[in-house]
C-alpha positions as CSV (number, residue, x, y, z in Angstrom):
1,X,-25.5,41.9,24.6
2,X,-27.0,45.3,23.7
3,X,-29.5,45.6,20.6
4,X,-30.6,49.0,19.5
5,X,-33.4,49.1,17.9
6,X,-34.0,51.2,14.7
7,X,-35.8,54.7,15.0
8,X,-39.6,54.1,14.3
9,X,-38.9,50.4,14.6
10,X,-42.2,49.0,15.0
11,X,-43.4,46.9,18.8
12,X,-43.9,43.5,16.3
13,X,-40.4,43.8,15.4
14,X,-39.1,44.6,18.8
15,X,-41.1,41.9,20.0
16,X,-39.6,39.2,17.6
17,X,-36.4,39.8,18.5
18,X,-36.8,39.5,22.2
19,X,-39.3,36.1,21.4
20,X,-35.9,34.8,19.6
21,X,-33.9,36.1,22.3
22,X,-36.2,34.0,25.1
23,X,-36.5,30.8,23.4
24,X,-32.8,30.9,23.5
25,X,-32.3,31.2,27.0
26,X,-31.8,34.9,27.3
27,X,-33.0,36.8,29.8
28,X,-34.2,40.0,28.3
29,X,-35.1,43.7,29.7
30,X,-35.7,46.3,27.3
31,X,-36.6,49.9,27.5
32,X,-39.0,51.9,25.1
33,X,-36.8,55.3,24.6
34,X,-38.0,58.7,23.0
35,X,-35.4,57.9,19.6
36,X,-34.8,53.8,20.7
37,X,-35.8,50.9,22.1
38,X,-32.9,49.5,23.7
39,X,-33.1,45.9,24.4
40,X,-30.5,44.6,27.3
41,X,-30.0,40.5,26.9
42,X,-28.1,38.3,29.6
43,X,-27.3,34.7,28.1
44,X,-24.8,32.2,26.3
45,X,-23.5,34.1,23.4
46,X,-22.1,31.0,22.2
47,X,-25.7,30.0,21.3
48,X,-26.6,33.0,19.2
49,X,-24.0,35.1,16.9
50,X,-24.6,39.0,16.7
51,X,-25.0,38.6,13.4
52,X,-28.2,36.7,13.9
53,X,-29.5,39.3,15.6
54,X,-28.6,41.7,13.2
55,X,-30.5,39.9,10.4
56,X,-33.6,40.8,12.1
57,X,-35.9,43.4,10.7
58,X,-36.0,46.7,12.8
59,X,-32.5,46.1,14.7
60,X,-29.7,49.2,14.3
61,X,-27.1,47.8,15.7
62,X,-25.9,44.7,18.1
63,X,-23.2,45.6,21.3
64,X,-20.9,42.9,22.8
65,X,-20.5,43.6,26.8
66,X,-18.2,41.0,27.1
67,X,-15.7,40.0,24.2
68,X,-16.2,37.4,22.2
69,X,-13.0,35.1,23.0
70,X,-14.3,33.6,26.2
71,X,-11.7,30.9,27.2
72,X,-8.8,34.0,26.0
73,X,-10.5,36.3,28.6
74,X,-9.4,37.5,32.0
75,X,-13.6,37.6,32.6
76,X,-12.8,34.1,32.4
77,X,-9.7,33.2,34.4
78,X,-8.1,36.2,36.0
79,X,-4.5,34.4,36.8
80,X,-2.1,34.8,34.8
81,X,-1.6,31.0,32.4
82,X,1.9,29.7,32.9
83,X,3.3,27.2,30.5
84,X,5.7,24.4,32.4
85,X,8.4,22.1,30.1
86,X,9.4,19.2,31.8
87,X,13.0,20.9,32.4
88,X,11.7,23.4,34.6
89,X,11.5,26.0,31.9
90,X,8.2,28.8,32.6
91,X,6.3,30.8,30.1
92,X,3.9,33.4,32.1
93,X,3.0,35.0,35.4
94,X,5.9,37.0,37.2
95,X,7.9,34.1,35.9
96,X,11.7,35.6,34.3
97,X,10.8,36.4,30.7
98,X,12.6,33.8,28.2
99,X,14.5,33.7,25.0
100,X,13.9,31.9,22.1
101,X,16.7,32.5,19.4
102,X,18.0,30.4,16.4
103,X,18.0,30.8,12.4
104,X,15.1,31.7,10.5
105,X,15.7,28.5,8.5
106,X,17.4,25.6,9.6
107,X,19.8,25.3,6.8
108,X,22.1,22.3,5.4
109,X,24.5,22.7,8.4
110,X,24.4,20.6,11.3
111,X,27.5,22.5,12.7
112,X,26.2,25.6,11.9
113,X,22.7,25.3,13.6
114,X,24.8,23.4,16.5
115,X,27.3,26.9,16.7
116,X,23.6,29.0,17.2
117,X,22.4,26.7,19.7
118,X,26.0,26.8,21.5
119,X,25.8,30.5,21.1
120,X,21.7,30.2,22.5
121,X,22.4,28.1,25.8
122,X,25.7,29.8,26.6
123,X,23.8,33.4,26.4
124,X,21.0,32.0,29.0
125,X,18.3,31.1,26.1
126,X,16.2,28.4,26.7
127,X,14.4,28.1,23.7
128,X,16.5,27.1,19.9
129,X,14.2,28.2,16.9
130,X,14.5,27.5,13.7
131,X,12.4,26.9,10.6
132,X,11.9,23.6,8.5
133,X,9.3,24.6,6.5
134,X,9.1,27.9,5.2
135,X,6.2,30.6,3.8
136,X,7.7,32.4,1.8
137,X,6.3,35.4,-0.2
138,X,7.8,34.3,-3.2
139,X,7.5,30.5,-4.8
140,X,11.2,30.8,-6.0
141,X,13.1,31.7,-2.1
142,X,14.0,29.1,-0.4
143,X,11.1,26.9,1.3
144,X,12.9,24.9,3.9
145,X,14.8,21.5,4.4
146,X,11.5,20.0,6.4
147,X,12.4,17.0,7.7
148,X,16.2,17.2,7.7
149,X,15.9,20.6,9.3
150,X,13.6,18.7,12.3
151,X,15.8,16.4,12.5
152,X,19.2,18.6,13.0
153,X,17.1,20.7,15.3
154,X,16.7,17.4,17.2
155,X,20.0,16.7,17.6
156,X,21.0,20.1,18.5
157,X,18.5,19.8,21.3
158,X,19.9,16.8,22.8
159,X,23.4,18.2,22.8
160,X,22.4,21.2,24.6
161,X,19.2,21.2,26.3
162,X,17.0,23.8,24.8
163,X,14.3,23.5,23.7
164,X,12.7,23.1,19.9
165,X,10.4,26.0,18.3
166,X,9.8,25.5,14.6
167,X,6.8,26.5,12.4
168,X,3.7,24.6,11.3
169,X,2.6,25.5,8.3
170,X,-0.1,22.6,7.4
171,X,-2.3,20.3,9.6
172,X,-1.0,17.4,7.8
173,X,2.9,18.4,9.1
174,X,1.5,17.9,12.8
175,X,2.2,14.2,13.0
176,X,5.9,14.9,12.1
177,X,6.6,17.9,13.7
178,X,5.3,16.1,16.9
179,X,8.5,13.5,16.8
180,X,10.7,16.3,16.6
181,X,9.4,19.5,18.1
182,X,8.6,21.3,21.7
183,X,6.6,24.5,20.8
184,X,4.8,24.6,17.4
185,X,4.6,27.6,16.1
186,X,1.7,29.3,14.0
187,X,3.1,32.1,11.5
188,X,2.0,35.5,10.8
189,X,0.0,34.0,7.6
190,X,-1.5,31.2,9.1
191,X,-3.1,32.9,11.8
192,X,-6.8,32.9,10.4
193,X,-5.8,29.2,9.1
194,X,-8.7,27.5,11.0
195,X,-8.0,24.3,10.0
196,X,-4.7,24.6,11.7
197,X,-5.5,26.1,14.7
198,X,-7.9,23.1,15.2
199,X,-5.8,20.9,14.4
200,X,-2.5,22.1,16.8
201,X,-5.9,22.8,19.4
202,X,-6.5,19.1,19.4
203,X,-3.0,18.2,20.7
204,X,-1.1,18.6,23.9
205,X,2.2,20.8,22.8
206,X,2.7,24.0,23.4
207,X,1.5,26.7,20.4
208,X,2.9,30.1,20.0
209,X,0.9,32.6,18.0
210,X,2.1,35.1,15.8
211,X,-0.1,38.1,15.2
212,X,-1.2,38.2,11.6
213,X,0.2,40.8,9.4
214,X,-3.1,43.3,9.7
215,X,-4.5,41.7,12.4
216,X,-6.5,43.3,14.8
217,X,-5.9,42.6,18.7
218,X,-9.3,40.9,18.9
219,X,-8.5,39.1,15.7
220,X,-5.2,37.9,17.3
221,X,-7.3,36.4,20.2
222,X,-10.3,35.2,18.5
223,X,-7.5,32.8,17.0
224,X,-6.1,32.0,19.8
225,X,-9.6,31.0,20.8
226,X,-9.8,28.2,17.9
227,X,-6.7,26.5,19.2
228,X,-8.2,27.1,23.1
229,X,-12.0,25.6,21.9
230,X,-10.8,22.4,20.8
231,X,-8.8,21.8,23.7
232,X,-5.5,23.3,24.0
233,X,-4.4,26.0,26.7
234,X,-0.8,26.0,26.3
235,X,-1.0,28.7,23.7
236,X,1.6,32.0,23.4
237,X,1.1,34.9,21.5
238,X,3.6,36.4,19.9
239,X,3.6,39.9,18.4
240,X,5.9,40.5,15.9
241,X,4.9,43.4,14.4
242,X,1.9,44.6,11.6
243,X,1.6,45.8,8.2
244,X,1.9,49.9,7.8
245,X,2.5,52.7,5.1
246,X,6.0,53.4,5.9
247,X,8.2,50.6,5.3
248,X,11.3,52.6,4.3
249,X,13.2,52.5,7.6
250,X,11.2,49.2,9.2
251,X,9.8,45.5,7.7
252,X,6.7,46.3,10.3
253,X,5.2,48.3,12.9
254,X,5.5,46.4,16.0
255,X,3.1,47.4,18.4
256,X,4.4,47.1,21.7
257,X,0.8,48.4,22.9
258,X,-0.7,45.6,21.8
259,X,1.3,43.9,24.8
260,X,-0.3,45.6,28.0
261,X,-3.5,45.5,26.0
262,X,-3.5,42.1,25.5
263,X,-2.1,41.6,29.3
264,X,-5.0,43.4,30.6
265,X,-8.1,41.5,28.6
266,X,-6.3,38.1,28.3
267,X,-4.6,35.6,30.9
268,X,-2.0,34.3,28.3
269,X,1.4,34.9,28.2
270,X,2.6,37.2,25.2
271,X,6.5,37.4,23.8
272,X,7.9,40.1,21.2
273,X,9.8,39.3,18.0
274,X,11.6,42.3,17.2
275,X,13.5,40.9,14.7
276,X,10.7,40.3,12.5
277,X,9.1,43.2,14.1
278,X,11.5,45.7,12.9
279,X,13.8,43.9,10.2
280,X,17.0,46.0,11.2
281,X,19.7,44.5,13.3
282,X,19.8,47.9,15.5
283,X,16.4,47.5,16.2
284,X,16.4,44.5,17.6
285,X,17.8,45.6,21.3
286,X,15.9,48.4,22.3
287,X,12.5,46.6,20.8
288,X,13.0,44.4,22.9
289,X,13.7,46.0,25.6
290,X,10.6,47.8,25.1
291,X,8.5,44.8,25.1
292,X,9.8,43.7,28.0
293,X,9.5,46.8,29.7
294,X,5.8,46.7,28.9
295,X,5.0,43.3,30.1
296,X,6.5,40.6,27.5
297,X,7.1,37.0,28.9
298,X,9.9,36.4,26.9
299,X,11.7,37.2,23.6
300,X,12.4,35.8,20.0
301,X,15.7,36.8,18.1
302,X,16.8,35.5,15.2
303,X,20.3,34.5,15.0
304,X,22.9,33.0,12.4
305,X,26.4,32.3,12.2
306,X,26.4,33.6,8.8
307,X,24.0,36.7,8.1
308,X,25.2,37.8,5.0
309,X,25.1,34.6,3.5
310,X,21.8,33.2,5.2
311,X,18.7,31.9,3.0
312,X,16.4,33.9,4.3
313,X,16.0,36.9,6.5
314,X,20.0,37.6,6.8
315,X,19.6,41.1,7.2
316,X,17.3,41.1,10.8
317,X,19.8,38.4,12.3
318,X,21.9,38.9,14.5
319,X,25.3,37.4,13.9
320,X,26.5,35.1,16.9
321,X,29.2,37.9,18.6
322,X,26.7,40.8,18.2
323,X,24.1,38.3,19.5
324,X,26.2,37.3,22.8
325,X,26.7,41.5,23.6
326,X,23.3,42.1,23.0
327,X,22.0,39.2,24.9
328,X,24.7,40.4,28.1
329,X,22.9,43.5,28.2
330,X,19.2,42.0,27.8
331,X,20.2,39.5,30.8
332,X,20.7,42.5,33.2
333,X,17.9,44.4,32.1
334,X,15.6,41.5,32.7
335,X,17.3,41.4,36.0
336,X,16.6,45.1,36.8
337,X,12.9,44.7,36.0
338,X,12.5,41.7,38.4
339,X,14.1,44.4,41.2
340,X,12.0,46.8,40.3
């Protein structure tokens, strides 16, 4: 790290920062400039916050050379992370992106969530999602079948083959959702949840993570570092789009730069969800074309038999014969990328 030193700082308080610095196993140069001192320290970072240096009398500001999400980091490992399901199925690398489609809430259907998953595995999706327990902005919308829900999307695994995504929302759902459930998923609001992310960090499923609502990029991968830290790799980001001014035309603003961005400093696969990146049905398509375009591993839709009458997020789902067109055109773009 770089600390720069206040103008007129005085040498005692230059020289108690480096003492601090040493005695934590930093090595430390510094140089004594007309305006600065500027003091250059090599060492753990995980020993010694910025902020602590910051505290210090005398000290202007603290500089991160390398970012602060370590095990996140390309600086860390430079190969690309590939997730591998026991059916073959690949998140990662120059692996074919995937697609993860299904209901925003699993509702009380069976043959309904069984006519999406139909609709999922005959399309070439690999991945049926669907919610059981549900955050919703409002205490009176619909909050989710829970158990019921993890059980249908159970069965409709077994009679097709995909597999299961559904959302976490609380630590103490883990030893349920664990019976039921292939990838947990970690929602836009429970993405700073640090009790969660330890908690899904400390098992051995798969974890996809939404980008929070007004997260930053390095926000998004600091928490992705909390699930990593207590011992959990097979983690996949997911944007799905951030909170803007203009919401007259779109739910979000999803930021399909965040994708080569987070390619470029990170080693772990990311997805798009343009349907709750963009809340429109036509916007669905070419979003995602665009994230794939950019460098997505894969895409999340949602889909329902019965938009108009769904309970909850009707109108960014795709009904089942719009989704099967849509997804004939998204299978041979994916193919053209892999030519290109």
């Amino acid at each position: 790290m770089i600390i720069i030193m206040e103008t007129g700082a005085r040498s005692e308080q230059t020289q108690r920062v480096i003492d601090f610095l040493e005695n934590n196993g930093f090595k430390v140069r510094y140089n004594i400039g007309e305006v600065h001192t500027v003091i250059d320290a090599l060492g753990d970072k995980t020993t010694i916050t910025p902020g602590r240096i910051a505290a210090f009398d005398g000290v202007k500001e603290v500089k991160l050379i390398r970012e602060p999400f370590r095990l996140a980091s390309r600086d860390r490992k430079n190969e690309d992370t590939v997730i591998e399901f026991e059916n073959g199925v690949k998140i990662g690398g120059n692996n074919k992106p995937v697609v993860i489609a299904g209901p925003c809430s699993v509702e009380d259907s069976y043959d309904a969530l069984l006519e999406v998953a139909n609709a999922v595995k005959e399309s070439g999706g690999q991945f049926l999602r669907g919610g059981a327990f549900k955050p919703r902005t409002s205490p009176y919308d619909f909050q989710g079948y829970e158990e019921k829900a993890l059980k249908y999307l159970k069965n409709a695994s077994e009679a097709t083959g995909l597999l299961t995504v559904s959302e976490i929302m609380d630590a103490t759902e883990l030893p349920l959702m664990m019976d039921y459930i292939d990838v947990l998923q970690i929602g836009a609001r429970n993405m700073q949840n640090f009790k969660l992310l330890k908690a899904v960090g400390q098992c051995n499923k798969p974890v996809i993570l939404k980008r929070g609502l007004a997260s930053t990029i390095r926000e998004f991968l600091l928490a992705a570092e909390h699930i990593m830290y207590n011992g959990n790799n097979k983690v996949i980001l997911c944007e799905r789009g951030i909170r803007s001014f203009d919401s007259d035309f779109t739910r979000n603003v999803m930021d399909i730069a965040s994708i080569p961005v987070i390619r470029k400093y990170s080693h772990l696969p990311i997805i798009v969800d343009p349907s709750h990146g963009t809340g429109q049905r036509y916007l669905i398509e070419p979003m995602a074309k665009a994230g794939l375009v950019v460098g997505a591993s894969g895409v999340m839709i949602e889909v329902h038999n019965d938009p108009e009458n769904a309970l909850s997020d009707g109108k960014q789902s795709l009904p089942i014969p719009m989704f099967k067109d849509v997804m004939g055109r998204l299978n041979k773009f994916m193919e053209n990328i892999e030519n290109m």
